[in-house]
DOVOLUM-946479 format. One record per residue (C-alpha): residue in one letter; y, z, x; residue number from 1. Coordinates in steps of 0.25 Angstrom, whole numbers, plus 5000, padded with zeros to 4 digits. Last residue first. Layout:
BEGIN
+------+-------+------+------+-----+
: code : north :   up : east : pos :
+------+-------+------+------+-----+
:    A :     Y :    Z :    X : NUM :
...
+------+-------+------+------+-----+
//
This chain:
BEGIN
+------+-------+------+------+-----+
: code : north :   up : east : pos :
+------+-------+------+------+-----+
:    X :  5009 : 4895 : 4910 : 266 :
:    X :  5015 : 4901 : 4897 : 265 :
:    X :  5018 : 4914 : 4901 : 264 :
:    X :  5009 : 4927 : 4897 : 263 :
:    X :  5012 : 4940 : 4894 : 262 :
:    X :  5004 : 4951 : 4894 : 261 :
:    X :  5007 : 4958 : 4909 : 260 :
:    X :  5024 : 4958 : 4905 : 259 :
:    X :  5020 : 4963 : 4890 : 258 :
:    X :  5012 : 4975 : 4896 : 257 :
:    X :  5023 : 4977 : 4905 : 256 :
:    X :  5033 : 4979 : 4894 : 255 :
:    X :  5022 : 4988 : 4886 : 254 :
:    X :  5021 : 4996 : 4900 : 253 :
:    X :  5035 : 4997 : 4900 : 252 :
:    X :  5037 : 5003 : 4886 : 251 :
:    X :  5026 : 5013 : 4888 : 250 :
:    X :  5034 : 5018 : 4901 : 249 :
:    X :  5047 : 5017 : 4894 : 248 :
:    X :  5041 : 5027 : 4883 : 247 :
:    X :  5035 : 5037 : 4896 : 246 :
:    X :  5048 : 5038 : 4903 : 245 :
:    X :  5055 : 5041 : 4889 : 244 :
:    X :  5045 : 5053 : 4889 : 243 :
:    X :  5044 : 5056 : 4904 : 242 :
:    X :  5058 : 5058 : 4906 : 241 :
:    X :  5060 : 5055 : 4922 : 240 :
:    X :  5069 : 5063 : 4929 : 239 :
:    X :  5078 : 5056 : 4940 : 238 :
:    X :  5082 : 5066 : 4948 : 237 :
:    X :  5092 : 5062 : 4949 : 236 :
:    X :  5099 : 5056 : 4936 : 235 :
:    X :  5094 : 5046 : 4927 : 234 :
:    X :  5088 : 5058 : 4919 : 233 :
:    X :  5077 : 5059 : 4909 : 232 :
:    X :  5071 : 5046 : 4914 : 231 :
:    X :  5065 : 5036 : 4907 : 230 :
:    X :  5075 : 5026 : 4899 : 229 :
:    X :  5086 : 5033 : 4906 : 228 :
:    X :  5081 : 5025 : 4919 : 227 :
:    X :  5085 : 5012 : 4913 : 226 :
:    X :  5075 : 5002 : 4916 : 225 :
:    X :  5076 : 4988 : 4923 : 224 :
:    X :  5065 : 4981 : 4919 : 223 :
:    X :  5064 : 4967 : 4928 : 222 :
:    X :  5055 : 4956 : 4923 : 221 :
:    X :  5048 : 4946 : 4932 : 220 :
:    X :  5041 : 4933 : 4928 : 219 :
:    X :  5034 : 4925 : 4939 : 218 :
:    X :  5027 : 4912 : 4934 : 217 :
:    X :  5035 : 4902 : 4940 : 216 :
:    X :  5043 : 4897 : 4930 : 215 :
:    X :  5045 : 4912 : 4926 : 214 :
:    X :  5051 : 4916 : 4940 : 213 :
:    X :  5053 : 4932 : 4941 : 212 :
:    X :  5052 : 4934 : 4956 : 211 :
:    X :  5066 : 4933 : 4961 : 210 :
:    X :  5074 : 4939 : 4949 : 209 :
:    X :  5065 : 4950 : 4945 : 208 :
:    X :  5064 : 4954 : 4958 : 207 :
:    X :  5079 : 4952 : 4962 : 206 :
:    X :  5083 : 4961 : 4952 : 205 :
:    X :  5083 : 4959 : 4936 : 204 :
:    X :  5092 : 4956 : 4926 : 203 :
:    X :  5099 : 4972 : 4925 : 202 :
:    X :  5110 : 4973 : 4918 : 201 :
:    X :  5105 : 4965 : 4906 : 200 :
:    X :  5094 : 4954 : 4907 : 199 :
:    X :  5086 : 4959 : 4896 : 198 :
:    X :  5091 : 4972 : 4890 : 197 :
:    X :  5083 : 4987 : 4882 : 196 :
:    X :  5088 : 4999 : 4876 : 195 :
:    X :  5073 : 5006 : 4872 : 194 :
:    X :  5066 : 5007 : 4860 : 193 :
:    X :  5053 : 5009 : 4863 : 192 :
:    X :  5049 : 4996 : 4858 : 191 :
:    X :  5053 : 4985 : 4851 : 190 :
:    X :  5064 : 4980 : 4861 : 189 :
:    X :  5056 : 4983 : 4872 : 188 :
:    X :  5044 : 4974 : 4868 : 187 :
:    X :  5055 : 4963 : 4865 : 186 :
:    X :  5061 : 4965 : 4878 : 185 :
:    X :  5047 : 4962 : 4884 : 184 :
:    X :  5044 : 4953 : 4875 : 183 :
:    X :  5056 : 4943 : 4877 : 182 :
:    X :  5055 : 4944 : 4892 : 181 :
:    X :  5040 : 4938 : 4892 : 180 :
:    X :  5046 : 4928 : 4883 : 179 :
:    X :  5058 : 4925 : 4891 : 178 :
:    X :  5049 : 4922 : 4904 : 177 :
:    X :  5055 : 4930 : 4915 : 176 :
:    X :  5064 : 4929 : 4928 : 175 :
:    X :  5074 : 4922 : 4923 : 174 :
:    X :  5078 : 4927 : 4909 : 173 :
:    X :  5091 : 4933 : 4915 : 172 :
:    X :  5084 : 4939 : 4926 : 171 :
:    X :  5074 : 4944 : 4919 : 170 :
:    X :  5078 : 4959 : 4917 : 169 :
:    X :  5075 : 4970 : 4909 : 168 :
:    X :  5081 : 4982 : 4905 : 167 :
:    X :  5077 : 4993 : 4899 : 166 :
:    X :  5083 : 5005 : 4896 : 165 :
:    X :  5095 : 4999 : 4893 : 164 :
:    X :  5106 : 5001 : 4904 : 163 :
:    X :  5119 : 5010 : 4902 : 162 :
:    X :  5133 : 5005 : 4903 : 161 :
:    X :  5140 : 4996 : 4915 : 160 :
:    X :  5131 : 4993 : 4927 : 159 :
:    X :  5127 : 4995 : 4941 : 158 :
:    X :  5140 : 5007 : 4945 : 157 :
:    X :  5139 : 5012 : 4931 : 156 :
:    X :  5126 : 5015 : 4933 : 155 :
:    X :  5119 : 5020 : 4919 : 154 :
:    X :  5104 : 5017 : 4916 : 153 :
:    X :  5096 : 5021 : 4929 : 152 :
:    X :  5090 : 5011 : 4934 : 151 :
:    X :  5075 : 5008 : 4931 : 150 :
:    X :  5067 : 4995 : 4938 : 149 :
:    X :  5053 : 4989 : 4935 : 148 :
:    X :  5053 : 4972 : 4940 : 147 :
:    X :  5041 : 4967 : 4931 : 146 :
:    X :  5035 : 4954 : 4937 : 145 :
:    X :  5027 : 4945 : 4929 : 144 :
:    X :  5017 : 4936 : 4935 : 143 :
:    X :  5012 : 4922 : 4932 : 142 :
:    X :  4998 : 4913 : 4934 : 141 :
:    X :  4990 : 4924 : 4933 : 140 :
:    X :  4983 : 4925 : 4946 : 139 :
:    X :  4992 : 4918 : 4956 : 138 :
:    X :  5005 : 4924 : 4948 : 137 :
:    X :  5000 : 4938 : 4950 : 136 :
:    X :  4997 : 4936 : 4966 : 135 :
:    X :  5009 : 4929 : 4967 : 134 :
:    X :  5018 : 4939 : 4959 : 133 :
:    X :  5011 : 4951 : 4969 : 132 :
:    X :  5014 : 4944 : 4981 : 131 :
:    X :  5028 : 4943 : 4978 : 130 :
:    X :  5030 : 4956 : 4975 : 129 :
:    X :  5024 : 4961 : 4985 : 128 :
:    X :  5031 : 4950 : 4995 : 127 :
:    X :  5044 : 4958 : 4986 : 126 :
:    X :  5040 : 4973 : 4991 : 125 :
:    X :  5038 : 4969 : 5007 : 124 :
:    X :  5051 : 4962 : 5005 : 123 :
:    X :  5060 : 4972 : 5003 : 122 :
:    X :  5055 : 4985 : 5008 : 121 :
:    X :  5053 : 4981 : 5023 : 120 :
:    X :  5059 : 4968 : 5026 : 119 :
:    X :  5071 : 4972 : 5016 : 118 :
:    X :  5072 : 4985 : 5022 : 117 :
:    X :  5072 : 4979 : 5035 : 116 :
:    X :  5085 : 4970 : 5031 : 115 :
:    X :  5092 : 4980 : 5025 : 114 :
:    X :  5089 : 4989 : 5040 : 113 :
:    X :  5095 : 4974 : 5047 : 112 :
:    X :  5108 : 4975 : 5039 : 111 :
:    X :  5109 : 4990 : 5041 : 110 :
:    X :  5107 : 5002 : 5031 : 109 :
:    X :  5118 : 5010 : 5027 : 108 :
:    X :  5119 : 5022 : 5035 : 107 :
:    X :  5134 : 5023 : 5037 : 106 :
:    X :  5138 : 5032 : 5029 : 105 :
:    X :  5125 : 5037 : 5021 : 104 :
:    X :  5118 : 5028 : 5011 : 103 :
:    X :  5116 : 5025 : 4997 : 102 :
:    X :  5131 : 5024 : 4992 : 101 :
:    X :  5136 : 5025 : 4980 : 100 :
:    X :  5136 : 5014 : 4970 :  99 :
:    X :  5130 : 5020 : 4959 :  98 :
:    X :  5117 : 5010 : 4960 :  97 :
:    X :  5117 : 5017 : 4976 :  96 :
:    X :  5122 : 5009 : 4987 :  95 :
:    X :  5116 : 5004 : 5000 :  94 :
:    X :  5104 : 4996 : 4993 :  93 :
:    X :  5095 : 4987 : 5001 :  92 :
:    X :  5093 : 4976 : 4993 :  91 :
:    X :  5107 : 4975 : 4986 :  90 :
:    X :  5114 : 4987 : 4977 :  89 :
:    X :  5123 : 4978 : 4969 :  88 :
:    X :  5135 : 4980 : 4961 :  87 :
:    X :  5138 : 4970 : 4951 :  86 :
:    X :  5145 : 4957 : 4954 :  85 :
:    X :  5132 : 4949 : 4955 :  84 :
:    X :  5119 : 4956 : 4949 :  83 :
:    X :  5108 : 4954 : 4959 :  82 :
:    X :  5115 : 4953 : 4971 :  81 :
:    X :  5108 : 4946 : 4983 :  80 :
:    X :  5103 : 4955 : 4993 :  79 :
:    X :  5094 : 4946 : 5001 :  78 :
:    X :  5083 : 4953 : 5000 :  77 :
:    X :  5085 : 4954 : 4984 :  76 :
:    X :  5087 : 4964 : 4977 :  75 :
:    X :  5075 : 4972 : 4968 :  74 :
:    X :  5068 : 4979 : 4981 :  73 :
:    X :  5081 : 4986 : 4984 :  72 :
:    X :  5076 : 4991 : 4997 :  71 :
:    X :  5078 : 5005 : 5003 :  70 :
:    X :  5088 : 5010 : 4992 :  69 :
:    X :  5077 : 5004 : 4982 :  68 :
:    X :  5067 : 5015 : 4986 :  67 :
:    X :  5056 : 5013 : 4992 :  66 :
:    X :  5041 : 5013 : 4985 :  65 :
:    X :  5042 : 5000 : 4979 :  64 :
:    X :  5031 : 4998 : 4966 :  63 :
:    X :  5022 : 4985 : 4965 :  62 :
:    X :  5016 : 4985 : 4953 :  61 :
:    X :  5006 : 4975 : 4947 :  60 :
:    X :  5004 : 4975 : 4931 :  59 :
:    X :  4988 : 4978 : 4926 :  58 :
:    X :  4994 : 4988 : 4914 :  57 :
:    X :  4988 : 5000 : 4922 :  56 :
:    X :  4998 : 4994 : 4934 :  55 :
:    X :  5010 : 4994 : 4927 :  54 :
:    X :  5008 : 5008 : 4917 :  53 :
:    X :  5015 : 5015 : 4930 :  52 :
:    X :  5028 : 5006 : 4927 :  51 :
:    X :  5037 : 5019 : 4922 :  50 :
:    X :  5031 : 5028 : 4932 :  49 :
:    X :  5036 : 5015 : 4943 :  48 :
:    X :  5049 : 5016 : 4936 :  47 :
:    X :  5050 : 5031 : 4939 :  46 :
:    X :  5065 : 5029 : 4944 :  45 :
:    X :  5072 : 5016 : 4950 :  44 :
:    X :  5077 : 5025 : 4960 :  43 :
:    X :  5093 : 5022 : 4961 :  42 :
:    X :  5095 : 5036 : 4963 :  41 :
:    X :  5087 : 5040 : 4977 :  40 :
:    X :  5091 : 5052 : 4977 :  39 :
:    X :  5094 : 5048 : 4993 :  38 :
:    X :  5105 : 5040 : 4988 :  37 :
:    X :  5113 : 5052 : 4982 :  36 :
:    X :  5112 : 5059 : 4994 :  35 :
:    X :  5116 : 5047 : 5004 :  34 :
:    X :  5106 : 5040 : 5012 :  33 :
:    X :  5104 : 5039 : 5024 :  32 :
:    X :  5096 : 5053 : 5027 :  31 :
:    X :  5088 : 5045 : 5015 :  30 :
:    X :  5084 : 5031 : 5023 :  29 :
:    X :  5078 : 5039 : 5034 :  28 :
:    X :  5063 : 5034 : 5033 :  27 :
:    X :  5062 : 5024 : 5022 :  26 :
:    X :  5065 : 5026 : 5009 :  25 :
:    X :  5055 : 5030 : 4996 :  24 :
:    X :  5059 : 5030 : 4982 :  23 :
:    X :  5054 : 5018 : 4975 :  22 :
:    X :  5056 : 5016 : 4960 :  21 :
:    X :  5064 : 5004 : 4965 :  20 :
:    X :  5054 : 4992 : 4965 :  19 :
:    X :  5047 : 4995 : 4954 :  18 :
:    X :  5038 : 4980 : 4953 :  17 :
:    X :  5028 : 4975 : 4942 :  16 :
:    X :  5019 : 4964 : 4944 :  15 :
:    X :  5012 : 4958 : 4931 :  14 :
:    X :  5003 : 4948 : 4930 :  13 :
:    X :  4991 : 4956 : 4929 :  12 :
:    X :  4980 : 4963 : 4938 :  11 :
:    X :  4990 : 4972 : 4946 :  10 :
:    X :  4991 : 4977 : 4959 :   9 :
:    X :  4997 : 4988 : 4964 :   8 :
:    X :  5009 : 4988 : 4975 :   7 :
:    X :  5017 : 5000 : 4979 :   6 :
:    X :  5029 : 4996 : 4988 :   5 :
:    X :  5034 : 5000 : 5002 :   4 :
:    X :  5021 : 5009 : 5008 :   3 :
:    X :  5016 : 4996 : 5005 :   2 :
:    X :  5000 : 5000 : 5000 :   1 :
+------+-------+------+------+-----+
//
């Protein structure tokens, strides 16, 4: 096993990735981060609790164990931004989603140190990806990719208002068949009643973006959750609430179960 990512293979045409529910860093990372930093507050919290039915229903996982002040495994390597003209935390972030600052004075990493992380975290996490798609796509023909994400629901600094619980993310309709889209908002819709968007705030990251080719048999899906939907608090340290943490949990493997029965017309 990568001492980077967690990898389990799956028997149907379903990859699902957690790339920032990680919390490891490297040796000597936190004496240079700043307090608030070292909290670690950007976490994508508990999503891999939230995904645990993955791999009972058949789906491949593949978890990141850092944490996404090491690497943003959701940018691109070349840093592109993702969302122009709003604030962006890039592939190897040096600010916090509230806008302070994640490291020390002058302990920011280097040109050449962003550039080893991106050999080390970077691209050792998106072969697997790769890999993975490849492997499904060989045996079935086409795979779906389900990017898993929380944020919490109010941050002034990366958008205006408060989130819906869920939301999801094609990349405009890009990266996704409409129909398989259609019913997993429609599910949501009909079910559990939760606030719910496609292609709002968040359209999807770079993984999302770069893998999901429907012409060419990839689909990928990015659910962006709001962290109120499961937590008891959205401040440290993070409580979860097991109740509504157990509702959105059944709701997800439905979704899933939607994503690992649908079948394009080949």
């Amino acid at each position: 096993m990568s001492d980077i990512f967690t990898y389990t293979p799956g028997h149907l045409p379903l990859l699902v990735t957690i790339p920032h529910s990680g919390t490891l860093l490297p040796h000597g990372m936190e004496a240079r981060l700043t307090p608030y930093a070292r909290t670690l507050p950007d976490t994508d919290w508990y999503v891999d609790h939230l995904y645990a039915c993955a791999h009972a229903l058949g789906a491949s996982t593949l978890r990141a164990r850092y944490s996404r002040y090491v690497t943003d495994l959701n940018r691109g390597a070349d840093n592109a931004e993702l969302y122009p003209g709003r604030p962006s935390t890039g592939v190897v972030p040096t600010h916090a989603f509230n806008g302070s600052p994640l490291y020390l004075p002058e302990q920011e990493p280097t040109e050449a140190e962003i550039q080893e992380r991106i050999g080390t975290y970077w691209h050792p996490y998106h072969n697997a990806i790769i890999a993975e798609l490849e492997r499904l796509r060989a045996q079935w023909g086409w795979a779906i990719l389900w990017d898993a994400h929380s944020i919490r629901s109010h941050i002034p600094h990366l958008f205006e208002g408060t989130l819906p619980a869920l939301n999801f993310g094609t990349n405009g309709g890009a990266s996704c068949a409409a129909d398989l889209t259609e019913q997993l908002v429609r599910h949501t819709e009909q079910n559990g009643g939760y606030t719910h968007v496609l292609n709002g705030r968040f359209k999807g990251g770079y993984t999302t973006r770069h893998y999901g080719q429907p012409q060419n048999g990839i689909h990928a899906v990015q659910l962006e959750l709001a962290q109120s939907s499961y937590l008891a608090s959205e401040d440290s340290p993070w409580p979860m609430n097991l109740h509504t943490a157990a509702k959105l949990g059944q709701l997800i493997e439905n979704l899933l179960r939607l994503a690992i029965d649908y079948r394009p017309d080949r």
